[in-house]
Every structure is written in structure tokens, then in C-alpha cells.
N, C-alpha and C positions, 0 to 999 in steps of 0.2 A: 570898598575893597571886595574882590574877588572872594565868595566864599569857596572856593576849588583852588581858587591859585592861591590864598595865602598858609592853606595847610602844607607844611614840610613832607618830604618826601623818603623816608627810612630807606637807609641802606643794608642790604644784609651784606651778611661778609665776605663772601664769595664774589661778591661784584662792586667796578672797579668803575669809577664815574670821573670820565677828564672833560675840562672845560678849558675850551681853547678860542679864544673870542667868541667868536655865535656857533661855531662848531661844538656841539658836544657830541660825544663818545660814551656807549656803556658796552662793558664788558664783563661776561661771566660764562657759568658754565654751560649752560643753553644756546651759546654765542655772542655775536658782536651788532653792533647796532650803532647809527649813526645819523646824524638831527642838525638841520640848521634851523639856528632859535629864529623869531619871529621880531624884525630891526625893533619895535617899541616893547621888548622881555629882556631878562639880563636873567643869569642862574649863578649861584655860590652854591659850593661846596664846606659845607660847617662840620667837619667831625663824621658821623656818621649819617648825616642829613642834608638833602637837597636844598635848597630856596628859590624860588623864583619870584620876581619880583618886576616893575612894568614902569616905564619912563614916565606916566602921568594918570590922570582921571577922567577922562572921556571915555566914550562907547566901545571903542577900538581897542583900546589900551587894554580894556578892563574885560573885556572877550577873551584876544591874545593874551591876556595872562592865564584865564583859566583854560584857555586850548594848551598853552604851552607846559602848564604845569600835568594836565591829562598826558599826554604825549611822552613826558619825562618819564614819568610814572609807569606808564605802558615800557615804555624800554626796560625798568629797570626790573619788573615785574616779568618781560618775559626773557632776559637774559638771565634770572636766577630761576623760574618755575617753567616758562613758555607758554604758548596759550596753545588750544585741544577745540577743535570743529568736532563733530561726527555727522557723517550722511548714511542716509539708510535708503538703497535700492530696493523698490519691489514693482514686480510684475513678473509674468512669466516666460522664464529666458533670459531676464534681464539679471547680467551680472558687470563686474568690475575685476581688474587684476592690475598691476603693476608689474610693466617687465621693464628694468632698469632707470631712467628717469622719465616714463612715459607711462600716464593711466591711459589701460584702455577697459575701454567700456561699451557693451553692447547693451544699447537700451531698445531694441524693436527697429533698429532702421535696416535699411538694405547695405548700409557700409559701419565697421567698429568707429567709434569715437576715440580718437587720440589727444591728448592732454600731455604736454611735456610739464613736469614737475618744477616748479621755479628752484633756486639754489640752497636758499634755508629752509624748504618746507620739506617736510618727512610725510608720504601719504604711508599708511598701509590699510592691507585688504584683509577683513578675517570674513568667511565663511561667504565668500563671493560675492556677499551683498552691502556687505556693513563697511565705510571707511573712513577711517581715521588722519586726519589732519591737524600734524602737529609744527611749532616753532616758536621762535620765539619773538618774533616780527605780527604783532597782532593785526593789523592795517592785512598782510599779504596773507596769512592763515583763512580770514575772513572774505577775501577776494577768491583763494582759491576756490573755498567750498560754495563759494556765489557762481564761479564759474563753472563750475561741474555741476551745478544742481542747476542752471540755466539751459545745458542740455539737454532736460525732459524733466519740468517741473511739476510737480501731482494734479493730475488732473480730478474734478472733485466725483466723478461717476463711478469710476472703479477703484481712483485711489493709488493710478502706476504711477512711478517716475521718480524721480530722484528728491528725497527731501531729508532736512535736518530731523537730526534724532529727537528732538524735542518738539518739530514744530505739529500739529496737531492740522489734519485735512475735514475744512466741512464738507462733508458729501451731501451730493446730489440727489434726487430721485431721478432715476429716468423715464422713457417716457411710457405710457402704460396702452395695452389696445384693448380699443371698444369694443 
């Protein structure tokens, strides 16, 4: 048995889980979300808890259960809290702004960077450098901030470019004259 997929999956009470053959649905205050199960998973709704559970015991099955039950979890996780990137621009001149549903961002080129916002994702900008990536679609949160930070990722000699707030740049030495 799947140690991932055969833990139940809590509901809290603000959100609202339909299962409609392989389609399921979560909904809450974060928003809405929507999932087609994987043909060898099956999901029940018990009370205030999820179950998923897997048509047999081979390698396949036993994967797709615990992908499926991850997955569940993720919805149900970010239609009641959401999930939260942060990016941290630095270099000099290099800022970020949001005008309507499009980041732009000037990282050192000769032309701004434009980024249309997808539809669940909330960016905002504090203090021209710092952004904030929020939803509740975990999977597209994590794409966004991949794709903006694939724009000018840190380079390791000065340290410019677009990186997550936690991730940590080994620097370089450069190079030194005789």
C-alpha cells in the first residue's frame, strides 16, 4: 500500500469537494479547482475526509495512487489557504511593477519584459524589487515564479537576477590580474 495515498485527506469547513466519476471538484475561499483522476484511482467522500484508493497492486497503480492522493491534497490545501512564491530582484536598475494583468520588468535589457498574469494568480510588487505570487492552484503558482525568474536567473559573480527569496547564490570569484 501506498504510504502517501492511503492517508485520508481532512476537510476543513469552508471547502466543498464533489466527485463526479473521474472529475473531481474543490471548492473554497481561495477559489475553485478542478482534476481528472488518474483511470487505475477512484476517490470517496467519508464525512469530513477524502479517500483515495487504486484498482490493484502493481507499480502503476501503486504510484498513481500516491500522485493522486498528493494532487487531492494540493487542491484542497490551496482552495482553503493557497500557496505563496516570493522573488527577489536585485541588481542595479533592475525593478518589477504590475500594471493591470501584465508584469513588467526591467532587468538590464534594451527592451522591458512583459509577463501577462495567468487568471488565478495574484502577482504583487512591494518596493520595486520584492514579488509576491499568490493562489491557489499550486502546479501554476510555481510555473509562474519559474517563469519570471528564467528571465535573468543569478548569476554567481555579482549575484544580479531574478531569484527566489529563499534560494541561496554560491558566488564566484572572479578573475584576479597578475
Amino acid at each position: 500500500m501506498s504510504r502517501i495515498g492511503k492517508q485520508p485527506i481532512a476537510i476543513p469547513a469552508k471547502v466543498k469537494v464533489n466527485v463526479n466519476g473521474r472529475k473531481v471538484s474543490v471548492e473554497g475561499p481561495k477559489g475553485k479547482l478542478d482534476l481528472e483522476l488518474n483511470r487505475r484511482t477512484s476517490l470517496k467522500v467519508e464525512g469530513d475526509k477524502v479517500v483515495v484508493s487504486r484498482d490493484g497492486d502493481d507499480a502503476e497503480a501503486k504510484a498513481m495512487h500516491g500522485l493522486s492522493r498528493a494532487l487531492v491534497n494540493n487542491m484542497v490545501k490551496g482552495a482553503s489557504e493557497g500557496f505563496v512564491k516570493r522573488l527577489i530582484i536585485q541588481g542595479v536598475g533592475f525593478k518589477a511593477a504590475v500594471q493591470g494583468k501584465v508584469v513588467n520588468l526591467s532587468l538590464g535589457y534594451s527592451h522591458p519584459v512583459l509577463y501577462p498574469i495567468p487568471d488565478q494568480v495574484k502577482v504583487t510588487v512591494e518596493e520595486n524589487t520584492k514579488l509576491t505570487i499568490e493562489g491557489p492552484d499550486k502546479q501554476l503558482v510555481g510555473k509562474v515564479a519559474s517563469e519570471i525568474r528564467s528571465f535573468y536567473p543569478p548569476e554567481p559573480y555579482k549575484g544580479k537576477g531574478v531569484r527566489y527569496a529563499d534560494e541561496h547564490v554560491v558566488r564566484k570569484e572572479g578573475k584576479t590580474v597578475q
